[in-house]
C-alpha positions in Angstrom: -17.2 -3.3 -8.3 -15.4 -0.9 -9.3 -17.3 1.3 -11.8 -15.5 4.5 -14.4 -17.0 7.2 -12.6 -15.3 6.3 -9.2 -11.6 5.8 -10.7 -12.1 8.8 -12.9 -13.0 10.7 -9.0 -9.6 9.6 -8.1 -6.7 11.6 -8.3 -4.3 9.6 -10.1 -0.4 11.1 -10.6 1.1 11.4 -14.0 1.7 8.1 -13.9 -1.7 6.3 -13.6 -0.4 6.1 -9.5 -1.7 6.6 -6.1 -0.2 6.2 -2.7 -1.6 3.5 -0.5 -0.6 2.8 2.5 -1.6 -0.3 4.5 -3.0 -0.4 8.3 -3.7 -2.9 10.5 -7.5 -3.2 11.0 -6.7 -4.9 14.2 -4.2 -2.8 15.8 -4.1 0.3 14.1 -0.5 0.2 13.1 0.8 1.6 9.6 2.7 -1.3 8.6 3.5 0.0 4.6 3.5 2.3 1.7 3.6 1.5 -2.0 1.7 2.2 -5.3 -1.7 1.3 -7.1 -3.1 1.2 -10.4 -6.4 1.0 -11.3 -5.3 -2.4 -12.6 -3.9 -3.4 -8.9 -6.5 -1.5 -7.0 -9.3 -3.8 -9.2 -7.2 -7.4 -8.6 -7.5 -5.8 -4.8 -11.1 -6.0 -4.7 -11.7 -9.1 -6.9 -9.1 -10.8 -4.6 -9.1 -9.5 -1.4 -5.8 -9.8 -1.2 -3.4 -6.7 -1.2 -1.8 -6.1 -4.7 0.3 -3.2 -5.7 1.7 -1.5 -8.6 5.7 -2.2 -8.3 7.0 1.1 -10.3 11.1 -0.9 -10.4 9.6 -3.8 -12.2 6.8 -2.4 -14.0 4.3 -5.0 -12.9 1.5 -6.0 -11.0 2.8 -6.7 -7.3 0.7 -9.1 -4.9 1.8 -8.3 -1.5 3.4 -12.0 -0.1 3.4 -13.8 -3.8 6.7 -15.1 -2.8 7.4 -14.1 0.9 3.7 -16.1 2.4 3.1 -12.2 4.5 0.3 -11.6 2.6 -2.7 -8.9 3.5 -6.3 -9.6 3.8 -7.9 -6.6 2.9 -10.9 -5.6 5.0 -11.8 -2.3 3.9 -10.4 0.4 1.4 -10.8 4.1 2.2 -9.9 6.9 0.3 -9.1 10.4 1.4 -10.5 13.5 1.5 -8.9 14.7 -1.8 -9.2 11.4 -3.4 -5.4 11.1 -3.8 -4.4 8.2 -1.1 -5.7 5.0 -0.5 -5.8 3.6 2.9 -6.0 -0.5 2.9 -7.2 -2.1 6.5 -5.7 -5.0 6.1 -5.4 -8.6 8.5 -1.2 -9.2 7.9 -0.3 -12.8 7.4 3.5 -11.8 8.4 5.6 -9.0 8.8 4.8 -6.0 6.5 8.8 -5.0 5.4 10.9 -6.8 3.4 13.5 -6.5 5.8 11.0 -8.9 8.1 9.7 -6.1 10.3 5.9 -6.3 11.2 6.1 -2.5 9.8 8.3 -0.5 7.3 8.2 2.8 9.6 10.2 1.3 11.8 13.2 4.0 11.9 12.7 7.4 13.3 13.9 10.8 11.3 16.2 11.4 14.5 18.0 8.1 13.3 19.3 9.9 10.7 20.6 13.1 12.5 23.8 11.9 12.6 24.0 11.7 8.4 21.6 14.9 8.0 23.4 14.1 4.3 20.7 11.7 4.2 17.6 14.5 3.7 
């Protein structure tokens, strides 16, 4: 489980928050990014389902509640500086809400011809 000196280790923003982004275990692909909680990041390892802190509705967030693309989580890394999760996950579905497997599915040279945009 998940005991107070490990989340205490972690490098939480200002807002109780750290990045997690979601991998493949099978293929290696980066398929998302979004938020935990140590609230989310517990359900996570009680479940073994993905679930996120969603920071526009202010709640708990369990990746494929209403969509059925739900992620099996296989293993949870952290990094070197303890501020980023990594989830290797088993994807039930495409990762993006836009129904592609993977959210980084646009290249920065898409938006060259709006350099508005950054």
């Amino acid at each position: 489980m998940l005991d107070k000196p490990t989340l205490t280790a972690m490098r939480w923003d200002k807002d109780g928050l750290i990045p997690a982004i979601a991998q493949d275990a099978n293929t290696g692909k980066v398929l998302m990014m979004a938020y935990m909680n140590a609230q989310s990041l517990r359900r996570t390892l009680e479940t073994g389902q993905a679930v996120f802190w969603s920071r526009s509705r202010g709640e708990l967030w369990r990746k494929g509640a209403t969509s059925g693309n739900t992620q099996r989580v296989i293993e949870i890394r952290i990094d070197c500086d303890a501020d980023a999760l990594l989830l290797l996950v088993e994807p039930a579905g495409p990762a993006c809400h836009t129904n592609a497997e993977t959210c980084f599915f646009r290249s920065l040279s898409d938006f060259a011809a709006a350099p508005e945009r950054l």
